[in-house]
C-alpha positions, -999 to 999 in steps of 0.1 A, spaced: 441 309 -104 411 302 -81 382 324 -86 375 354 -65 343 337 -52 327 305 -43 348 282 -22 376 257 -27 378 223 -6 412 210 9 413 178 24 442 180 55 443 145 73 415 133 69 394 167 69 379 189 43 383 226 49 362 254 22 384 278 15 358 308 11 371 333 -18 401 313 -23 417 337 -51 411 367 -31 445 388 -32 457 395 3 492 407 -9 486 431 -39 523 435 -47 534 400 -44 505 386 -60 496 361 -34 460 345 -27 442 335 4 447 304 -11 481 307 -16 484 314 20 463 280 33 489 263 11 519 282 27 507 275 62 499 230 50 537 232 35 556 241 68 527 233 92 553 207 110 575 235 118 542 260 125 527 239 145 560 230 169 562 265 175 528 276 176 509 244 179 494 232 216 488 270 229 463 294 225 468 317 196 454 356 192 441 355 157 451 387 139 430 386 104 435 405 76 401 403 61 408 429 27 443 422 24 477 439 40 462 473 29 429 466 44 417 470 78 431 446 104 421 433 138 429 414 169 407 386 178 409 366 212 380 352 211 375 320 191 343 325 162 313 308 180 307 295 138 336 269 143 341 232 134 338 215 163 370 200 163 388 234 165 400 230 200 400 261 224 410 268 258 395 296 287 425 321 297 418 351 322 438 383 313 454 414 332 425 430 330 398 409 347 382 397 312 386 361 298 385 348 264 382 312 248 414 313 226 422 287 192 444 261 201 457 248 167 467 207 167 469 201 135 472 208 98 437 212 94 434 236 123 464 261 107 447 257 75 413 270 86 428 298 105 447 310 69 410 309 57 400 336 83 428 355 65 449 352 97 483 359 83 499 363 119 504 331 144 504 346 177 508 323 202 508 329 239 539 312 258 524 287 277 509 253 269 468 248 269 472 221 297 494 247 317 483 281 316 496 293 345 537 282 340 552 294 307 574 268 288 592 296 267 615 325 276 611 351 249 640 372 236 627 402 210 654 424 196 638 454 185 661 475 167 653 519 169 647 536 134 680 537 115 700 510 133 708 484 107 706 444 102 745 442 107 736 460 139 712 435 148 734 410 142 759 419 165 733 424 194 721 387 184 755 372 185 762 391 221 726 372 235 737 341 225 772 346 241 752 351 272 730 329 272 758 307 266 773 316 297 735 313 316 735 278 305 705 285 282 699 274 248 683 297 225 667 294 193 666 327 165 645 336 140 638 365 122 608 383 134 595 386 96 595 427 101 631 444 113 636 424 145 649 393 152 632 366 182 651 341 204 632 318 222 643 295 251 622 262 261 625 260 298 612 242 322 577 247 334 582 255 368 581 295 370 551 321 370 546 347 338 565 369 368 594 351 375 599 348 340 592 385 330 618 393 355 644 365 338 642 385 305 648 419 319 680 402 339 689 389 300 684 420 287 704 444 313 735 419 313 734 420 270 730 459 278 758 453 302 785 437 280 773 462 250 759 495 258 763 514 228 746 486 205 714 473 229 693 486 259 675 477 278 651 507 283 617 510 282 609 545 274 613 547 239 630 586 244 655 566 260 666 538 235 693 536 212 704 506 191 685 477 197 657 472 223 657 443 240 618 437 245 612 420 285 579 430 288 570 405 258 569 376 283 545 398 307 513 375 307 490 382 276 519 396 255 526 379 223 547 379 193 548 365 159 552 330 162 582 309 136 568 303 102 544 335 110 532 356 76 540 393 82 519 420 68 548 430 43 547 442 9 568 408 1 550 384 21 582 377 45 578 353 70 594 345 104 620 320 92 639 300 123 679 300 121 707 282 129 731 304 147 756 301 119 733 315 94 731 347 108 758 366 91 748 355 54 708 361 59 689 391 52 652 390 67 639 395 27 652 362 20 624 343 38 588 349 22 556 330 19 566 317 -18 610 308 -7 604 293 32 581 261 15 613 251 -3 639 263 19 616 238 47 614 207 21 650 210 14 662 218 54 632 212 75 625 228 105 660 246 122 640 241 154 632 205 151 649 201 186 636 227 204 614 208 225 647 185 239 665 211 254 642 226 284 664 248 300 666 262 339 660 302 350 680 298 379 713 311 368 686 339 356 671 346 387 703 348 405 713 374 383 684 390 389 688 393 427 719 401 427 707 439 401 682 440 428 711 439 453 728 464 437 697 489 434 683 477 399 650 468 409 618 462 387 613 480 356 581 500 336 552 474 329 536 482 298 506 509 301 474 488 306 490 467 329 481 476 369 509 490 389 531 463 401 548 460 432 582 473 434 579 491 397 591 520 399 567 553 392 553 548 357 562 583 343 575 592 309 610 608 313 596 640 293 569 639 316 589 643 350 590 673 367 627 681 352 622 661 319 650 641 302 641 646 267 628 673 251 595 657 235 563 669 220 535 649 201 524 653 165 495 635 165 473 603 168 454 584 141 436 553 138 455 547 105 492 551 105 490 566 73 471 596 85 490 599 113 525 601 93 511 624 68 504 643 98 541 644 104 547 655 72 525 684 74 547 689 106 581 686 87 571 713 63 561 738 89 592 734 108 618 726 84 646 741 102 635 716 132 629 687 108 666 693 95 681 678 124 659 654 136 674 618 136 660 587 122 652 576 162 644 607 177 608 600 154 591 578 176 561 562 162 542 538 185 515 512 175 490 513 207 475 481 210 435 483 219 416 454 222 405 448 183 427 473 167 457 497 164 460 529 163 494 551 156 507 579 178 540 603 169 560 616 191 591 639 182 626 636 204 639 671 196 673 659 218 690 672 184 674 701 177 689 734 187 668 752 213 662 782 195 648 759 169 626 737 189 588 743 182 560 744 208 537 711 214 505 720 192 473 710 186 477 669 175 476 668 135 457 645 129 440 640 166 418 607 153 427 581 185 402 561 202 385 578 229 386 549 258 417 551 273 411 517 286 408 502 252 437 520 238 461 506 264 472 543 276 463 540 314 455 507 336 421 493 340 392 517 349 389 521 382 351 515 402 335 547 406 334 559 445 300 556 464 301 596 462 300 593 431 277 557 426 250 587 441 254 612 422 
């Protein structure tokens, strides 16, 4: 075992990268090391860095471990070797950020030493900002829908992709989820693209509505979400051969579609997927042959639009886009969908859910019927951190039963609106108000 302080050197091609407090434990219950993480990350770097490599990656570090403090960093650390290549991109929001661009071994291994579990990478090449090269499929399932469920959805988007003339890759997301990503060809804006997914995702909604959606609203979900705003510009997911924040250290492991039906998302974990790589090597090693066309895509696009489907919700910090339609929370409409009230917010989940707890046991007539997705907990994304807010779909509850909104328990959110991703960029104040 390394010790807990001091440094360990590892030389990656021809570099030499200091491992600062290499047998620091960043996964309690699995037992696993910082250094045990720079050696995960060296072990399937070829497969890391085909997915993640040659793009500008959001560094999410995990300084004190998985049950530690967390947080999101854009910026590359100004204390960097100077071969760490980075690259300028302009966001949504008017701001700009020099972002890591790993090449190398060496690059992935010095990012593991920031404790950055996560790969992140955006979907567009460091040469090419402006045109992604990668359609992004993520199949978020709703609380209580299982991996067999999942599975089904998955083999449904690959039958239509199929029929799209698209090739898609999977992998597990390393969480619940599972990701399918498509190479194409880089010849479409972040918008056109955008648009492509949500086409994708209404036709798999199409051909199975009672296992997928394609909603956005999570009061309106049911089975398995299939994500389009991830390929919004400045969204990102967990990249293939990404560490995950999990109790077991599971990774995002890239399949075959064949392996599907016999895998379980467990199976794949920072100490199995450096074997299960020497043995198979990379599932995606062809990835990068197989550039495929949105044009069958877009078609199907215009032809929802045709038939009324226009543009869907953009996520909350993003400005209002033309043609969306009016970004209002069905249980915020005048005549509500959903009968939905809020328990509370909290910069740690596990304050907020004890919050619901408190909630259960002062309403536990209510709580009796509430469904595993009617509980709707939502990670809002700020610009360094998370926070957690609940939110309670009492669809089941009898009406006699249904309890009042209260007071948030706990009511611990960040105060900026702006930085919690609730509302779209601040506006500039009027000259009335410049004078005042």
């Amino acid at each position: 075992m390394a010790s807990r302080t001091g440094h360990e050197v590892v030389k990656v091609g021809g570099r030499e990268i200091q491992v600062s407090n290499p047998g620091k434990v960043l996964f309690p219950q699995a037992g696993h090391s910082k250094l045990d993480l720079v050696r995960y990350y060296l072990a399937v770097s070829e497969g890391a860095l085909r997915a993640n490599g040659g793009r500008p990656n959001v560094l999410v570090r995990y300084p004190n471990g998985i049950n530690g403090e967390f947080f999101y960093q854009k910026r590359a650390p100004t204390a960097r070797p100077a071969w760490i290549e980075v690259v300028s991109l302009r966001f949504p929001s008017g701001r700009s950020a020099e972002e890591v661009v790993p090449r190398d071994a060496a690059a992935l291994a010095w990012m593991a030493n920031l404790a950055c579990l996560e790969l992140h990478p955006h979907p567009v090449r460091a040469e090419d900002l402006d045109h992604p090269d990668e359609l992004r499929v993520d199949l978020d399932p709703v609380p209580g829908v299982s991996w067999d469920q999942l599975r089904r959805v998955a083999h449904v988007v690959h039958a239509t992709m199929n029929d799209l003339g698209l090739i898609g890759w999977p992998k597990t997301s390393g969480s619940r989820g599972m990701h399918v990503s498509v190479r194409i060809k880089q010849s479409w804006a972040f918008d056109e693209v955008r648009r492509a997914a949500l086409a994708l995702a209404r036709e798999v909604e199409r051909r199975a509505p009672t296992l997928a959606t394609s909603k956005w609203w999570k009061e309106e979900r049911h089975g398995v979400f299939l994500d389009y705003n991830q390929n919004a510009k400045d969204r990102t997911v967990a990249g293939a051969y990404s560490v995950r924040p999990k109790p077991d250290a599971r990774v995002s492991a890239p399949l075959f579609w064949e392996e599907i039906d016999a895998c379980d998302p467990g199976d794949f974990t920072l100490a199995t997927m450096p074997k299960r790589f020497a043995e198979l090597g990379d599932r995606h090693a062809d990835i990068d042959k197989h550039p495929c066309s949105l044009v069958a895509l877009l078609e199907l696009s215009a032809r929802h639009e045709r038939e009324g489907l226009g543009d869907a919700p953009w996520p909350p910090h993003y400005r209002k886009q033309a043609g969306e339609p009016p970004r209002v929370q069905p249980s915020k409409r005048r005549v509500p969908k959903h009968p939905l009230i809020e328990i509370g917010r909290a910069q740690k989940k596990d304050d907020a859910l004890a919050g619901l707890e408190r909630w259960r046991q002062r309403h536990p007539k209510a709580a009796a019927h509430l469904e595993p997705a009617d509980v709707l907990v939502d990670a809002m994304r700020g610009r360094f951190h998370t926070w957690t807010r609940i939110r309670l779909n009492l669809q089941h509850v009898p009406e006699a039963l249904r309890p009042p909104q209260e007071a948030l328990d706990p009511d611990d959110a960040p105060r900026n609106p702006w930085a919690n991703g609730e509302s779209g960029p601040p506006r500039r104040p009027s000259r009335a108000r410049k004078a005042s």
